[in-house]
NUZASE-416370 format. One record per residue: residue number from 0; residue in three letters; x, z, y of N, C-alpha, C in turn. Coordinates in steps of 0.2 Angstrom, whole numbers, plus 5000, padded with zeros to 4 digits. Layout:
BEGIN
- num|residuo|nX|nZ|nY|caX|caZ|caY|cX|cZ|cY
- NUM|Ala|X|Z|Y|X|Z|Y|X|Z|Y
...
REM end
This chain:
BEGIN
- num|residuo|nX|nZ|nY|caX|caZ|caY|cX|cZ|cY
- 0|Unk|5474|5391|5476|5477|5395|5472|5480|5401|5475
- 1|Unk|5479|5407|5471|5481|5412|5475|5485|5417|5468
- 2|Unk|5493|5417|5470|5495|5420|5465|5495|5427|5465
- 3|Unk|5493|5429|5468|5493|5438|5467|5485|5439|5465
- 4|Unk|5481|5435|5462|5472|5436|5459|5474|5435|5451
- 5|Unk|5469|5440|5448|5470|5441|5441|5470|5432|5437
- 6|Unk|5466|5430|5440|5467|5423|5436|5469|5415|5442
- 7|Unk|5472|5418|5447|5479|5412|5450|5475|5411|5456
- 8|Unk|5466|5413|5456|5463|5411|5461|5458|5415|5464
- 9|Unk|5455|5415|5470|5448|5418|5471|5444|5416|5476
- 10|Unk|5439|5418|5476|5431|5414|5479|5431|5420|5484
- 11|Unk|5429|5416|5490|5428|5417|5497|5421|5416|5497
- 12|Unk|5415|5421|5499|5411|5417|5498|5407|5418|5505
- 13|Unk|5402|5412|5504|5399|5412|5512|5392|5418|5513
- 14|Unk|5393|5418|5521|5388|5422|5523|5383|5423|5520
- 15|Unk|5380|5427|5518|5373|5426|5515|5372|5430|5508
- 16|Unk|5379|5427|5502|5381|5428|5498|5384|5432|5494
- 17|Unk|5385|5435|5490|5389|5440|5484|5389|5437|5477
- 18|Unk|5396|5440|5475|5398|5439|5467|5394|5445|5462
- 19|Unk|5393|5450|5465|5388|5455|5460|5383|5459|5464
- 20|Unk|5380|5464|5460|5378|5466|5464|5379|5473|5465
- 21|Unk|5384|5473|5466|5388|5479|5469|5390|5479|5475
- 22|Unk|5392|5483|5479|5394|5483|5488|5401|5481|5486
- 23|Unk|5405|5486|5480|5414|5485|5481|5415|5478|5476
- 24|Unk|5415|5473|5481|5418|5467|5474|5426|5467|5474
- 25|Unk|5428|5469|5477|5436|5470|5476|5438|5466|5472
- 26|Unk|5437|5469|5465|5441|5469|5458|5438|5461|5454
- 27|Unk|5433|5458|5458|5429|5451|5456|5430|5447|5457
- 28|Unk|5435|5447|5461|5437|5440|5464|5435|5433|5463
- 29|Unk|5436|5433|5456|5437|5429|5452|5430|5424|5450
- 30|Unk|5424|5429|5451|5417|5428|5449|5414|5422|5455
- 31|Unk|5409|5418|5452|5408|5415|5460|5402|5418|5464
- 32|Unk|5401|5414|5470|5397|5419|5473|5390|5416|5476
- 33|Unk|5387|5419|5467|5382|5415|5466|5374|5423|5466
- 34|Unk|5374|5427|5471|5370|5431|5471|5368|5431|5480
- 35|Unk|5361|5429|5481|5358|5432|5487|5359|5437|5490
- 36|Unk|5362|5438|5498|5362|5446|5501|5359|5445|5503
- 37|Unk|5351|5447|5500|5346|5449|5504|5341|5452|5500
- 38|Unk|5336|5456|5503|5331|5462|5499|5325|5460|5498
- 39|Unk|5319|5463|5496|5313|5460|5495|5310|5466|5499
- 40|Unk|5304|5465|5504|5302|5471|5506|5292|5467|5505
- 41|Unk|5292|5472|5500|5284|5474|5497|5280|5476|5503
- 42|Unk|5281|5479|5509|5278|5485|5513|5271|5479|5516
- 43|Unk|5270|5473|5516|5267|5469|5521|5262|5465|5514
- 44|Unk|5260|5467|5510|5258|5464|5503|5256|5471|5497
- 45|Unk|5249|5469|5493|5246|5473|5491|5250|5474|5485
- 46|Unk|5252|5478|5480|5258|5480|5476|5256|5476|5470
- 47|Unk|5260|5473|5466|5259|5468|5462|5256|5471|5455
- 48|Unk|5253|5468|5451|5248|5469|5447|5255|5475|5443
- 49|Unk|5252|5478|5437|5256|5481|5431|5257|5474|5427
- 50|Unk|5265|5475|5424|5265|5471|5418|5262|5473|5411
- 51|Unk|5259|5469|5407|5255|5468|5404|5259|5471|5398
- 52|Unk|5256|5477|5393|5257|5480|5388|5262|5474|5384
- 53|Unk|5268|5476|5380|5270|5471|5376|5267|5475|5369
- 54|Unk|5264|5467|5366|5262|5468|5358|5265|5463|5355
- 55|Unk|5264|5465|5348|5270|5461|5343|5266|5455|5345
- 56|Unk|5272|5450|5344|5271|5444|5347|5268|5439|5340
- 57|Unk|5261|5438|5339|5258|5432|5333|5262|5425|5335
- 58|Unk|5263|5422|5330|5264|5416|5330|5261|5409|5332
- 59|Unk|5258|5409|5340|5254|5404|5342|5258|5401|5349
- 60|Unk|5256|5395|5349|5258|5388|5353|5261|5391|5359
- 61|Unk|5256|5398|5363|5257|5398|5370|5263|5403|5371
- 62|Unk|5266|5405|5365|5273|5409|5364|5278|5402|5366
- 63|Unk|5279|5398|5366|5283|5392|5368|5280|5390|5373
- 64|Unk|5275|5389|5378|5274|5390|5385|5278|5391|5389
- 65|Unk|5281|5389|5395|5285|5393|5398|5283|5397|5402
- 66|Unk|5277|5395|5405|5271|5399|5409|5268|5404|5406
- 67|Unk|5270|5408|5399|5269|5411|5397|5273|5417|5398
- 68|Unk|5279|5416|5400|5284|5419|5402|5286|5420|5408
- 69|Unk|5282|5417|5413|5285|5417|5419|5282|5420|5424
- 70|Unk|5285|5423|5429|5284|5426|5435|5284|5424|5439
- 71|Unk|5276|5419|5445|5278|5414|5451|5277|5419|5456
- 72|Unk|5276|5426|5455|5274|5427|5463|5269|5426|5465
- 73|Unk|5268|5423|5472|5263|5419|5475|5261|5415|5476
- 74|Unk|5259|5413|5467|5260|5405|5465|5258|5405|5459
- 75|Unk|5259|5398|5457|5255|5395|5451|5260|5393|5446
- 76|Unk|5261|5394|5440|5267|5392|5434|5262|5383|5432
- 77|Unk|5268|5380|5435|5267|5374|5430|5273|5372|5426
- 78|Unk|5267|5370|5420|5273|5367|5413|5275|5361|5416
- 79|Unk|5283|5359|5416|5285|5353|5415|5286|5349|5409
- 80|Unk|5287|5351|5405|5290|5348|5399|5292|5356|5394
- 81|Unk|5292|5354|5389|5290|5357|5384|5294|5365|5385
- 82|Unk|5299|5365|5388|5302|5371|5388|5304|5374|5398
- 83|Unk|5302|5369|5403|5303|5371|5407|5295|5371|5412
- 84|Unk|5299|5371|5418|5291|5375|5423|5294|5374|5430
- 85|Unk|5289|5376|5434|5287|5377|5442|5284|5380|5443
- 86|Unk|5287|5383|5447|5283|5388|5453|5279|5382|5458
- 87|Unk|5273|5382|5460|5268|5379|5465|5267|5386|5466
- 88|Unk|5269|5385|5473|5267|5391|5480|5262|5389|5484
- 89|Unk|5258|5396|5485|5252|5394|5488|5255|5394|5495
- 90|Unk|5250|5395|5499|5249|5392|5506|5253|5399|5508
- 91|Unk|5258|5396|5512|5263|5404|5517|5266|5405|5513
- 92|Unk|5270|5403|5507|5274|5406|5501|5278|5400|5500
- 93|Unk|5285|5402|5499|5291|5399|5499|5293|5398|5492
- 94|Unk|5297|5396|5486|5301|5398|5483|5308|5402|5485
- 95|Unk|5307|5406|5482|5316|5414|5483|5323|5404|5483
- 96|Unk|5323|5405|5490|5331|5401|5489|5329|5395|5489
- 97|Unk|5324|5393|5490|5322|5384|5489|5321|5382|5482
- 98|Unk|5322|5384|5476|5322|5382|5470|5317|5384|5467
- 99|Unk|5314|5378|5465|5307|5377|5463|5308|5382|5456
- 100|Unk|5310|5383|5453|5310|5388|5447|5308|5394|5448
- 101|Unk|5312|5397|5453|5312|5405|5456|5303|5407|5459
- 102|Unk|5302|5414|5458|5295|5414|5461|5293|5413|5469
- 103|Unk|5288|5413|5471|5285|5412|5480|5285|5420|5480
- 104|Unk|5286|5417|5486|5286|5424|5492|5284|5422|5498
- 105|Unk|5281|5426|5501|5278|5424|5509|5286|5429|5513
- 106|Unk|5284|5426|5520|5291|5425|5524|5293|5433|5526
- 107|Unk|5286|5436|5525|5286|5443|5526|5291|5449|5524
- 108|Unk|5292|5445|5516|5295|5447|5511|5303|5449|5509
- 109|Unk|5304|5443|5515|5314|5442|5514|5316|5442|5518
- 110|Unk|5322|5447|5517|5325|5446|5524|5332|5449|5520
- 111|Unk|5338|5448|5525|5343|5448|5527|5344|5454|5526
- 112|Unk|5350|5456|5522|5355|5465|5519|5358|5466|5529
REM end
C-alpha cells in the first residue's frame, strides 16, 4: 500500500521491464509492468517482406483462421483450435519472451535498451 499513489498503491517493476512505452512513467505508477525493455535490431537479417495490400474482406473459412492473421517472424503459424495458434520457430529463432504465441526471432535480433 502506498498512500500517497493516485490509487493507494504502485508497481515496482523489475529489471528488464516497463509500464508503457514511454521513458517518463512517473505518473503510471499504477499500471503493471508488463512491457519489455528491449529493441528489435533488423541490421543482421534481410528486411521483412511488405504487408500485403488490405482488400475488402469476402466472406470465407480462412477469415477465422488465426494463421491468417498472424505474424510468426521466423516461423510457422500453427492452428490450435478454432480461434488460437503458435508460433513454431525455425532453427536459431526463439519466441519474443518465451511465449509461444509472440513471433521468432534469431538471437541477432534482441537485445537490451
Amino acid at each position: 500500500m502506498d498512500s500517497g499513489s493516485l490509487f493507494g498503491f504502485s508497481c515496482e517493476c523489475d529489471n528488464g521491464w516497463k509500464r508503457t512505452p514511454f521513458d517518463n512513467e512517473t505518473n503510471f505508477e499504477f499500471l503493471p509492468c508488463i512491457i519489455p525493455n528491449c529493441s528489435l535490431n533488423y541490421s543482421c537479417m534481410p528486411a521483412a517482406p511488405p504487408a500485403p495490400a488490405m482488400a475488402p474482406m469476402p466472406l470465407n473459412p480462412s477469415n477465422f483462421d488465426p494463421c491468417y492473421w498472424i505474424y510468426c517472424g521466423e516461423g510457422t503459424c500453427t492452428k490450435n483450435s478454432t480461434y488460437s495458434h503458435t508460433c513454431q520457430c525455425d532453427s536459431g529463432s526463439y519466441n519474443l519472451l518465451s511465449i509461444p504465441v509472440f513471433p521468432c526471432y534469431s538471437n541477432c535480433k534482441t537485445s537490451k535498451l
